[in-house]
N, C-alpha and C positions, 0 to 999 in steps of 0.2 A: 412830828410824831411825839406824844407823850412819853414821859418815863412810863407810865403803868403799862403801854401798848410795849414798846422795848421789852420790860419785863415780861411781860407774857407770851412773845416771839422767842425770846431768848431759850424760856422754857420749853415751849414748844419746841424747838429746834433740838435742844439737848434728851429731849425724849424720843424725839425724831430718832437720833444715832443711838439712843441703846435700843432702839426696836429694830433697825438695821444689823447693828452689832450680836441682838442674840437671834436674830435668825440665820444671819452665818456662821454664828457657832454651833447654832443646830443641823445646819447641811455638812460643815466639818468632821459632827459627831457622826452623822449618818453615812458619810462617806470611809471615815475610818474604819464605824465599825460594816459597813458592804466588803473594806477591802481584807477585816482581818476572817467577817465571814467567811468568803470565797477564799480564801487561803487556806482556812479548817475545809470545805468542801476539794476543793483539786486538791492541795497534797497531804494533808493529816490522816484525812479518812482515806483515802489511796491506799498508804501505805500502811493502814491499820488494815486492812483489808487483805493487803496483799498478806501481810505477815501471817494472819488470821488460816489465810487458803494456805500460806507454805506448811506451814503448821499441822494445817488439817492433812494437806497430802502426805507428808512423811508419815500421820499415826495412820493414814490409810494405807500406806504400802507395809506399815509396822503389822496391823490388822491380818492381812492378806499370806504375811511371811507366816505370821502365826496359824492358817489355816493350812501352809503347807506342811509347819511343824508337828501340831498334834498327830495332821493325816498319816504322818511318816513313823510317827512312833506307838501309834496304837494296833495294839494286836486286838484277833479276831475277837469280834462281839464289844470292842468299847467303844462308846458314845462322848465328845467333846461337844462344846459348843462356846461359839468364838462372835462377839458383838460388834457390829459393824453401824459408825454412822454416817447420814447419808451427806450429810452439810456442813460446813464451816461453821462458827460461829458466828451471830450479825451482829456486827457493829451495831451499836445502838442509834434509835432516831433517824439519822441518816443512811446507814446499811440497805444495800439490796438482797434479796431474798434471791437464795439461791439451792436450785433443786439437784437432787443428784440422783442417778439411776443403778438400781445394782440388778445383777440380770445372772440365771444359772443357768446354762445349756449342760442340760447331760448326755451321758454319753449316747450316739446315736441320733441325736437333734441339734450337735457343736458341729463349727467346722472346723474346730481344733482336734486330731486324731495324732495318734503315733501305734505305727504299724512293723514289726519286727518279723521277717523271714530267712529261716536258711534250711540247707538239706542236717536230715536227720543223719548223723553217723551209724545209726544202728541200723537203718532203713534205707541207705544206699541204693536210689532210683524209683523209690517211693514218693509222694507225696511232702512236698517244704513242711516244716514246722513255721505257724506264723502265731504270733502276740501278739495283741492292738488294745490300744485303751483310747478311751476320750474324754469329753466333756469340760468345760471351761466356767471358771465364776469374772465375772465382769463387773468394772465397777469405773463408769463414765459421769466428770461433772463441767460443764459450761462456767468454769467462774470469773468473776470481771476485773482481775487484774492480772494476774498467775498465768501459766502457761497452762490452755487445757488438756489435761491428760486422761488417760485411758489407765486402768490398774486390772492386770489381767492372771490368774490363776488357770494355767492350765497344763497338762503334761508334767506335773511334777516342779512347774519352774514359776514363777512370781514376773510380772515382767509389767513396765511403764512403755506406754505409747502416745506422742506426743505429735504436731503437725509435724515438726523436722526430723521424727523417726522415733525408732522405739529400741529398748536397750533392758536384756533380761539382769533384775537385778540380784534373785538368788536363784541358783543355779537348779536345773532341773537334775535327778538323779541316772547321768549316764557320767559312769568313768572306766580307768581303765589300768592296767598296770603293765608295764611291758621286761621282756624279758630278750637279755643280748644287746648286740652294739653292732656299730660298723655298717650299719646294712641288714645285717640280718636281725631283727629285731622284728620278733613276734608279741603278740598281747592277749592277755585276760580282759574281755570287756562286761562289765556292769551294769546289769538294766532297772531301773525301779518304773515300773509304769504305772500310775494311778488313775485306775476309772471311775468318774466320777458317776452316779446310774442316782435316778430319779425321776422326778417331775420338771420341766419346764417352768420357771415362773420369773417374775422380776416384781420389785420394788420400785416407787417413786415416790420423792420425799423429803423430808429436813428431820427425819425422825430418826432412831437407835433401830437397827431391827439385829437380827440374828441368820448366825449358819450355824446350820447341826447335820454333822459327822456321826456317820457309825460303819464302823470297819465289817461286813459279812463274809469277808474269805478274801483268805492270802494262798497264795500261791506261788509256792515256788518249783524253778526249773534249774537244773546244770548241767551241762554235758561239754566232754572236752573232745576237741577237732584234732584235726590233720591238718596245720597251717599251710600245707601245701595244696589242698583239696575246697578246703571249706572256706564258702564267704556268705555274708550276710547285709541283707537289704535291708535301710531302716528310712521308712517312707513317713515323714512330719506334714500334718495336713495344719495349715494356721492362718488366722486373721494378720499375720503379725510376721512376714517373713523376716523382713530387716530385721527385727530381733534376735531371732534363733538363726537367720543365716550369718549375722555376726558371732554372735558365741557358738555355734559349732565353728565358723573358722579359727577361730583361736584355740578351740580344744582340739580339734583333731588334724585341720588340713595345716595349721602353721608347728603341730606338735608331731607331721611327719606320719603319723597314723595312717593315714591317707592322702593320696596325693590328691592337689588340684583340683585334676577332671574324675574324682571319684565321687563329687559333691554336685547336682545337677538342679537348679531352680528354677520352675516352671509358675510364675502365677502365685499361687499360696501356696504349690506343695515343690517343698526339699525329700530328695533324695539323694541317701550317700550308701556308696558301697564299700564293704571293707573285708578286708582279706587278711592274709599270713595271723591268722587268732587260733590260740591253744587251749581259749575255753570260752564262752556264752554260758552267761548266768543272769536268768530271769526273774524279776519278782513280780505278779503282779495284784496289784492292792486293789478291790473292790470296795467301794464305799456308797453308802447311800446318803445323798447328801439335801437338804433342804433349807428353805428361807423361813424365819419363825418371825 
């Protein structure tokens, strides 16, 4: 074999290995960057995600508090209105699109109701005195990393509902004051009932919509018992029992109010009955309430 044949194998050969060598630098580059892609896809965006939904669900329950706030503070004839949105923000580019449903049952088309009966004092053998309100604002979203929850408005009370139960987070307006010790310990109970009256309607969407509040008549009741005579049935119709059957146990059956088996749960409706009370004081708030 000649020198010039050498030389030109030689070449060949060394050209040979840098065309080997930069096509495994370029499967090395493509392999890196598949591995740092899929890294940003499983967990970056995940947990921008998730942070994005915790996020959104506290201003929704923030939201929600606020529509129990206004309702509670406006007297007759004033109009609020409190902005509700229906979606997280989307993560950019890679984000999924995610819808949210807000939904108002008024009163009489809910199956949330609270119902208040006792005998009149003045009317001993007459006909009960009863108060009842309803209506519920709803507000359900499916989103893909967050636990899906339920945010519910109804009876006065703000409440979250989740697969593993549901838990009221600001309190609906019944309290109470008690007076004596020992045992003998009678009470003033407090009713704020809010009827929510309207139209039926829901939203769905990733958009801002609105609720608008306007108060058309308060009404109020007082009248003081015979704690020995007088007791009063307070019948809660709800999508949502585990909620309201926990916080009524902690307000009244573990604070001695009533005992135990004065508290009876059927399905979605609670009933509690309660006795030795030195007054019933009624409020209740008519609202017309709509989606804008």
């Amino acid at each position: 074999m000649s020198a010039l044949d050498k030389r030109i194998r030689w070449k060949l050969h060394i050209r040979g290995e840098d065309g080997v060598a930069s096509v495994i630098g370029t499967i090395f580059a493509l392999l890196v960057f598949l591995t740092l892609f899929s890294l940003i896809i499983t967990t970056y965006i995940p947990a921008w995600e998730k942070a994005n939904e915790q996020e959104f669900m506290t201003e929704t329950l923030y939201r929600f508090s606020s529509v129990k706030s206004v309702n509670g503070i406006m007297n007759e004839g004033d109009q609020q209105f409190v902005a509700l949105s229906l979606a997280p923000a989307k993560v950019p580019i890679f984000g999924k699109n995610v819808l949210g449903d807000l939904t108002l049952n008024p009163s009489g088309l809910s199956e949330a109701s609270m119902t208040v009966t006792f005998a009149d004092p003045d009317d001993l053998g007459g006909d009960p005195l009863e108060f009842s309100a309803g209506g519920s604002l709803e507000y359900g979203i499916f989103v893909n990393t967050y636990l899906n929850q339920r945010v519910s408005y109804e009876m006065g009370a703000v409440l979250t509902s989740q697969p593993d139960g549901g838990l009221i987070k600001v309190s609906p307006g019944l309290s109470y004051t008690t007076t004596g010790s020992g045992g003998d310990e009678t009470y003033d109970i407090v009713i704020n009932l809010n009827d929510l009256v309207g139209t039926q309607a829901s939203r769905l969407g990733a958009g801002t919509f609105g609720v608008s509040l306007t108060v058309t008549d308060i009404k109020d009741f007082f009248v003081e018992t015979d704690p020995a005579d007088t007791t009063m049935t307070m019948v809660i119709d709800t999508s949502y029992p585990d909620a309201w059957m926990n916080w009524l146990d902690q307000r009244f059956v573990q604070t001695g109010v009533i005992g135990a088996g004065d508290m009876d749960v059927d399905g979605n409706r609670i009933t509690l009955e309660f006795s030795d009370l030195d007054s019933i004081s009624v409020k209740r708030t008519f609202t017309t309430i709509s989606l804008e």
